[in-house]
VORO-45995 format. One record per residue: residue number from 1; residue in one letter; z, y, x of N, C-alpha, C in turn. Coordinates in nm, 2 decimals. Atoms other than C-alpha are relative to their C-alpha. Layout:
<pt><nuke>NUM</nuke><miro>A</miro><n_c3>Z</n_c3><n_c2>Y</n_c2><n_c1>X</n_c1><ca_c3>Z</ca_c3><ca_c2>Y</ca_c2><ca_c1>X</ca_c1><c_c3>Z</c_c3><c_c2>Y</c_c2><c_c1>X</c_c1></pt>
...
This chain:
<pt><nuke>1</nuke><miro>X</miro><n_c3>0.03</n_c3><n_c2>0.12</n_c2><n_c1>0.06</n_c1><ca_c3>-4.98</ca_c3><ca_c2>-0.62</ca_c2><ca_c1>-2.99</ca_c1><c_c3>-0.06</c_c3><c_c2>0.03</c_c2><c_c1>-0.14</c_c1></pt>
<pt><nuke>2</nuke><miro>X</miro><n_c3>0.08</n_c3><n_c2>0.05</n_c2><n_c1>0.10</n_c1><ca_c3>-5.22</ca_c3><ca_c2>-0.68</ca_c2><ca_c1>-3.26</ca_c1><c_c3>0.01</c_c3><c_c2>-0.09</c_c2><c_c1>-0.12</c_c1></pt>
<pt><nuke>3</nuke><miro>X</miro><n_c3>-0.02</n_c3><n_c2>0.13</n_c2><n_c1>0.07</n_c1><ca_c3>-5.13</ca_c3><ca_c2>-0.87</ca_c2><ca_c1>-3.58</ca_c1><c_c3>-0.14</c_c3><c_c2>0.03</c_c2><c_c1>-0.10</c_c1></pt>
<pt><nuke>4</nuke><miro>X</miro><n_c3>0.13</n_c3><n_c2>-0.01</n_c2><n_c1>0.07</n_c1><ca_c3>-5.45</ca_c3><ca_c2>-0.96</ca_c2><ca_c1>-3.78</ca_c1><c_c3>0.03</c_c3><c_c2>-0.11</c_c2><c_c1>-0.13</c_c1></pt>
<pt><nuke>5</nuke><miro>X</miro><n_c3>-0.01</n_c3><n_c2>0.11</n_c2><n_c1>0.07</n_c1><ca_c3>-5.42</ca_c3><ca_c2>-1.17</ca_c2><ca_c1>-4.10</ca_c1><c_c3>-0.15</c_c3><c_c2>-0.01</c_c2><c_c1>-0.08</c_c1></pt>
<pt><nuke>6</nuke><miro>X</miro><n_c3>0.12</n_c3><n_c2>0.05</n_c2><n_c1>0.10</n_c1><ca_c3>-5.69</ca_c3><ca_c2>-1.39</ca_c2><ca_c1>-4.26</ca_c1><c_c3>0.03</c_c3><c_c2>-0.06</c_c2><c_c1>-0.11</c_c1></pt>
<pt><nuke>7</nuke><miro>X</miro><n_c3>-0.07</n_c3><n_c2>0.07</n_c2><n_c1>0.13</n_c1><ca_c3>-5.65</ca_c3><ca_c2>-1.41</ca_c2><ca_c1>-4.60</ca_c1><c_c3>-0.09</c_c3><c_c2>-0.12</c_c2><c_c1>-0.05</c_c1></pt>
<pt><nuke>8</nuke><miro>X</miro><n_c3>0.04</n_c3><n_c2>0.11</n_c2><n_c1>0.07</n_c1><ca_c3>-5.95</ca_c3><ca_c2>-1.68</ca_c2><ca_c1>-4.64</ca_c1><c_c3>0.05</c_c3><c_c2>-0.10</c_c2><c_c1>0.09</c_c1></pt>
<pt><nuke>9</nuke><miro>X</miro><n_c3>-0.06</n_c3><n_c2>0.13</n_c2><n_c1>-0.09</n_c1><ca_c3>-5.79</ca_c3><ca_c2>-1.94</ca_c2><ca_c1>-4.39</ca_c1><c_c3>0.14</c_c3><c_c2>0.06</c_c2><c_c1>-0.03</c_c1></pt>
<pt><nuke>10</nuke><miro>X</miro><n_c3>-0.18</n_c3><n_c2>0.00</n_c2><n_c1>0.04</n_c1><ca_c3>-5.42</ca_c3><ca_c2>-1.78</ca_c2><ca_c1>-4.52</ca_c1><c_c3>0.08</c_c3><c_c2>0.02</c_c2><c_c1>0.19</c_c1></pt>
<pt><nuke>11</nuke><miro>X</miro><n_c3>-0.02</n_c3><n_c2>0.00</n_c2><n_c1>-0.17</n_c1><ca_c3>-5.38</ca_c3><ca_c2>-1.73</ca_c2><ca_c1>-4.09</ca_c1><c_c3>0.05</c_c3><c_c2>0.12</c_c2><c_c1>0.05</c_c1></pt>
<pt><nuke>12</nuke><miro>X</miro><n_c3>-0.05</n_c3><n_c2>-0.13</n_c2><n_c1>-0.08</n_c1><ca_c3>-5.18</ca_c3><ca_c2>-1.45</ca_c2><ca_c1>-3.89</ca_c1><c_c3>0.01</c_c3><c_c2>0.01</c_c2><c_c1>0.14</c_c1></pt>
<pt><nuke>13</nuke><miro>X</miro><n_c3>0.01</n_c3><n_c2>0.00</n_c2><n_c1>-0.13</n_c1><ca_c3>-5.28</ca_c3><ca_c2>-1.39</ca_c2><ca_c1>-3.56</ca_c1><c_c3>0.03</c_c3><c_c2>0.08</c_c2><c_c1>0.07</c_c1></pt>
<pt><nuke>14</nuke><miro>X</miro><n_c3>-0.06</n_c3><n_c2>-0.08</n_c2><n_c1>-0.05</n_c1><ca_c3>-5.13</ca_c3><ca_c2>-1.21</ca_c2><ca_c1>-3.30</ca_c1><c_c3>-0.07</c_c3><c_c2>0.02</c_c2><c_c1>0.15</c_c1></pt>
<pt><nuke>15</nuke><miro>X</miro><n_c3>0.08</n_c3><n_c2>-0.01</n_c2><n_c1>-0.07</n_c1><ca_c3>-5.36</ca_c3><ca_c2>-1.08</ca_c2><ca_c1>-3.05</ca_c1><c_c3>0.04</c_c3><c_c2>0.12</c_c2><c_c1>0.07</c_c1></pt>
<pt><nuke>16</nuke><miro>X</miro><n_c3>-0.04</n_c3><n_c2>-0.10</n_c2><n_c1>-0.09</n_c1><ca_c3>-5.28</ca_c3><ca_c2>-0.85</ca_c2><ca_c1>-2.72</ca_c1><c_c3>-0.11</c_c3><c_c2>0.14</c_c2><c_c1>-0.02</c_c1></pt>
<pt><nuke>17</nuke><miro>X</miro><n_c3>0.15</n_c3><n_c2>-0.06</n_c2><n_c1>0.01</n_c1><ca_c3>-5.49</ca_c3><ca_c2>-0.55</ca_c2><ca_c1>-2.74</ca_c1><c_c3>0.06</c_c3><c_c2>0.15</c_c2><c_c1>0.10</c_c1></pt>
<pt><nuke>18</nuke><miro>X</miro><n_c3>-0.08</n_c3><n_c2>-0.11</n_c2><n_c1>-0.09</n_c1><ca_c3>-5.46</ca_c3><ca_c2>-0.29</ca_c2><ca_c1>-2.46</ca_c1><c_c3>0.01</c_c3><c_c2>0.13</c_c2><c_c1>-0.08</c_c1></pt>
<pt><nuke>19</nuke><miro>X</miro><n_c3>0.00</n_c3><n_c2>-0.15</n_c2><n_c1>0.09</n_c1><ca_c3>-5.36</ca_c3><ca_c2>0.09</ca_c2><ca_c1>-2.51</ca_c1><c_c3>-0.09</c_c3><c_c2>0.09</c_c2><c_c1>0.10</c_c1></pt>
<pt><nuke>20</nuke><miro>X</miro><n_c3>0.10</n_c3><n_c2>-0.13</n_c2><n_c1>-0.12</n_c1><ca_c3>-5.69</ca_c3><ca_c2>0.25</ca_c2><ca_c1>-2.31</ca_c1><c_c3>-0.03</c_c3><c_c2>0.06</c_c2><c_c1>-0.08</c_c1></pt>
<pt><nuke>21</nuke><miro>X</miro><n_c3>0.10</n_c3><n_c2>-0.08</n_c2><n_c1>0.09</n_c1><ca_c3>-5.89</ca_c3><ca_c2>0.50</ca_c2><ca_c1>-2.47</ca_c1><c_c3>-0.13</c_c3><c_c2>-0.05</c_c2><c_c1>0.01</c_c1></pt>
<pt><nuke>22</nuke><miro>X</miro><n_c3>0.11</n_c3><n_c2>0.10</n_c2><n_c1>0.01</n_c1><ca_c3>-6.15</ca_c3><ca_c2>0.27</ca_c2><ca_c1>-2.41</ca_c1><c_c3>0.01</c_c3><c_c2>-0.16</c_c2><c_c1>0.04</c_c1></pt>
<pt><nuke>23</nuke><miro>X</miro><n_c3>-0.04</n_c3><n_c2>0.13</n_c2><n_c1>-0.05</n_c1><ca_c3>-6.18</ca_c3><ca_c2>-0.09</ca_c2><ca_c1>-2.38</ca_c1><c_c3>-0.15</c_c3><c_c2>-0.01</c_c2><c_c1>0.06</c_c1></pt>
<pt><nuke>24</nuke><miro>X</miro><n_c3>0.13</n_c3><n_c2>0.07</n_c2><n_c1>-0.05</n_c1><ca_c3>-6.45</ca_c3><ca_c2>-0.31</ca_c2><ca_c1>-2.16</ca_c1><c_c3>-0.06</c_c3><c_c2>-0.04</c_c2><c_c1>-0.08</c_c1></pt>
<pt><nuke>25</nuke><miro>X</miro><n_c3>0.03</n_c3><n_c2>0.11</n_c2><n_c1>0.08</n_c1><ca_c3>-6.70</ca_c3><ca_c2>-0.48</ca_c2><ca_c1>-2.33</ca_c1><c_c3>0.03</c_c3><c_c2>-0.12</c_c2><c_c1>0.01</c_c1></pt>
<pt><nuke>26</nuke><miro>X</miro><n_c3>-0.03</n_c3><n_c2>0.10</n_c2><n_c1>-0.01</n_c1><ca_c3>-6.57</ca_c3><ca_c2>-0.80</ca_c2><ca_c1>-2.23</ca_c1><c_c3>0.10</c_c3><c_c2>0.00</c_c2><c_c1>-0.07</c_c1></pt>
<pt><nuke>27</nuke><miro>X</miro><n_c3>-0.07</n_c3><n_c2>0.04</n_c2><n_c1>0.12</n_c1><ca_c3>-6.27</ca_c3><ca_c2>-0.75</ca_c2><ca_c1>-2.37</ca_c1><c_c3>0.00</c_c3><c_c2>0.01</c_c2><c_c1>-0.09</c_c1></pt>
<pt><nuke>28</nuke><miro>X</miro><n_c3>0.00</n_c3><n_c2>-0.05</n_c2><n_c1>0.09</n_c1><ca_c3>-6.35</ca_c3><ca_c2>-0.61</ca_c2><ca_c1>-2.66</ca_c1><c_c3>-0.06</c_c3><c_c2>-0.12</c_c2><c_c1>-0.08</c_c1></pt>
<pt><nuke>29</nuke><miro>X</miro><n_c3>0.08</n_c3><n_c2>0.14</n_c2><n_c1>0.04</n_c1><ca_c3>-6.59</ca_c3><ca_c2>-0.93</ca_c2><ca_c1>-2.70</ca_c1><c_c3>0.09</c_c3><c_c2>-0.10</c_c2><c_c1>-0.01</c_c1></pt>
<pt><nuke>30</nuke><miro>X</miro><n_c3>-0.13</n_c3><n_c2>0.07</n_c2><n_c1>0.00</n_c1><ca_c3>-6.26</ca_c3><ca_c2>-1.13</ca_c2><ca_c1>-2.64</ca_c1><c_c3>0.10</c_c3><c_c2>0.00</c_c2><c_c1>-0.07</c_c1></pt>
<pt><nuke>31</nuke><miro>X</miro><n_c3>-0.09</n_c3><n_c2>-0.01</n_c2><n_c1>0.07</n_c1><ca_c3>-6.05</ca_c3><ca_c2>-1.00</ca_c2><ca_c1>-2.86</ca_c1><c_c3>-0.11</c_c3><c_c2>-0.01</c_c2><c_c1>-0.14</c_c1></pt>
<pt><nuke>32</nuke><miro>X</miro><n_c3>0.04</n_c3><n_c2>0.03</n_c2><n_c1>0.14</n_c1><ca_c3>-6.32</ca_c3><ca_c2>-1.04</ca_c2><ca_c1>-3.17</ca_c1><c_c3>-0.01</c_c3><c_c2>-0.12</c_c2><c_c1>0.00</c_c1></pt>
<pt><nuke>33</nuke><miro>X</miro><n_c3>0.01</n_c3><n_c2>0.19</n_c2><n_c1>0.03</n_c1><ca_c3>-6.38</ca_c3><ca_c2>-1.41</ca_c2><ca_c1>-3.09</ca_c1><c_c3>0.13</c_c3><c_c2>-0.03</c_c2><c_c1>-0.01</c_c1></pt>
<pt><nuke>34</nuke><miro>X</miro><n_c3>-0.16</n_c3><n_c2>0.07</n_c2><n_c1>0.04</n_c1><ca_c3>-6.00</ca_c3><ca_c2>-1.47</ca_c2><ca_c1>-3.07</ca_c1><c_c3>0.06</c_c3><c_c2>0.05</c_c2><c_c1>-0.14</c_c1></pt>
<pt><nuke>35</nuke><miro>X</miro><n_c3>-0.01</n_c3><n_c2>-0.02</n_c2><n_c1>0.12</n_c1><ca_c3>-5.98</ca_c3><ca_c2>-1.31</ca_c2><ca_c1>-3.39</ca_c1><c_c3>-0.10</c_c3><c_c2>-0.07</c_c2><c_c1>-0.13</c_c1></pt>
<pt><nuke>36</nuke><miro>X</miro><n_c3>0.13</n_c3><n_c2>0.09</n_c2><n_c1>0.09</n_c1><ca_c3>-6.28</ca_c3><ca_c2>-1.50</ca_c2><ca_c1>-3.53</ca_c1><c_c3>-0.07</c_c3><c_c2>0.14</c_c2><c_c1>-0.06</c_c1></pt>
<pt><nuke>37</nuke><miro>X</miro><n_c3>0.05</n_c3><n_c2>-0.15</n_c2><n_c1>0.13</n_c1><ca_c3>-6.42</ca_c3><ca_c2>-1.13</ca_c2><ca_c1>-3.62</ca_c1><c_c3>-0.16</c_c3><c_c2>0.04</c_c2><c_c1>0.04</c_c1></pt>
<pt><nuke>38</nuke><miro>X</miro><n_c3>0.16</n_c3><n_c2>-0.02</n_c2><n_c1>-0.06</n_c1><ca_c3>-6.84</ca_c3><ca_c2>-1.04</ca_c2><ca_c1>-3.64</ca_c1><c_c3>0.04</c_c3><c_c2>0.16</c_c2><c_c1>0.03</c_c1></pt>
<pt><nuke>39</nuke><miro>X</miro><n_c3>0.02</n_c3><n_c2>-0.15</n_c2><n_c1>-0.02</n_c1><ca_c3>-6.95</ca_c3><ca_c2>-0.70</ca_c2><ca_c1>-3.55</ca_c1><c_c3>-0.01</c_c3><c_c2>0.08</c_c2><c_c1>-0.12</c_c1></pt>
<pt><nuke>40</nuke><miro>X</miro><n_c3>-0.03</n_c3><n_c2>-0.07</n_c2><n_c1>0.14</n_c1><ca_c3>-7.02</ca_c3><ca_c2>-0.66</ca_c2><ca_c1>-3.90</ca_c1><c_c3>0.12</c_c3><c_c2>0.03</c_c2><c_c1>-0.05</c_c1></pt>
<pt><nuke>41</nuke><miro>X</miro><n_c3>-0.16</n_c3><n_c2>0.00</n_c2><n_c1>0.06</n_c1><ca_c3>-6.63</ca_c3><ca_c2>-0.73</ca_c2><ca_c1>-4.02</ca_c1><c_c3>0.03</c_c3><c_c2>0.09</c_c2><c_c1>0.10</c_c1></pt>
<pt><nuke>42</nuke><miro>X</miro><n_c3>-0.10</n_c3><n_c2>-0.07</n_c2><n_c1>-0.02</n_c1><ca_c3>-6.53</ca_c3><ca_c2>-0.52</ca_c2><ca_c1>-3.75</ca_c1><c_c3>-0.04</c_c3><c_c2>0.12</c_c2><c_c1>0.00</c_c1></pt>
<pt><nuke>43</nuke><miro>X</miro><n_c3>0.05</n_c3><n_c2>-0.14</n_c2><n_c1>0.04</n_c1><ca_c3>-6.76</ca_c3><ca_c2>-0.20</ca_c2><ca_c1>-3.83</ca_c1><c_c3>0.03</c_c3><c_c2>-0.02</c_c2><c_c1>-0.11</c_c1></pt>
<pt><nuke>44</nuke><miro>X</miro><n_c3>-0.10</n_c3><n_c2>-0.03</n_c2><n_c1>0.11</n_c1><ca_c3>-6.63</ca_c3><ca_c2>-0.25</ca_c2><ca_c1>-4.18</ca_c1><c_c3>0.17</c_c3><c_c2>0.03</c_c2><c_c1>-0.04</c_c1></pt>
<pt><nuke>45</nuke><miro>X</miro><n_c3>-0.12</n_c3><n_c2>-0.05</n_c2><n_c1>0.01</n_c1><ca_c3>-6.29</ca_c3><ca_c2>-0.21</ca_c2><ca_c1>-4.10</ca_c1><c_c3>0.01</c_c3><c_c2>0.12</c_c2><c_c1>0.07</c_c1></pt>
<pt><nuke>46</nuke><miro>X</miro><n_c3>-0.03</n_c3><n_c2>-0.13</n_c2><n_c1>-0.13</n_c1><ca_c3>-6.33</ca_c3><ca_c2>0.09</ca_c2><ca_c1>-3.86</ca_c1><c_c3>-0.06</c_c3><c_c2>0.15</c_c2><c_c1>-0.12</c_c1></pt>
C-alpha cells in the first residue's frame, strides 16, 4: 500500500500499488488518476 499526501488540497491517500517488477500500463494509468498525478509530477518524483 501506497500512502501519497497532497500538501495543496492538505489530502492523504492511500492507494494499492502491486509488488511486480513491472506494472501494466493500465494500471499504472490507474493508479496516477487515483492519485490525481500528471506524468510530469510523477517523472519529477522518480
Amino acid at each position: 500500500m501506497l500512502s501519497l499526501v497532497n500538501k495543496q488540497k492538505k489530502a492523504k491517500l492511500l492507494i494499492p500499488v502491486p509488488l511486480h517488477k513491472e506494472l501494466a500500463k493500465g494500471t499504472l494509468k490507474s493508479i496516477m488518476k487515483q492519485a490525481e498525478l500528471s506524468l510530469e509530477e510523477l517523472l519529477e518524483l522518480l
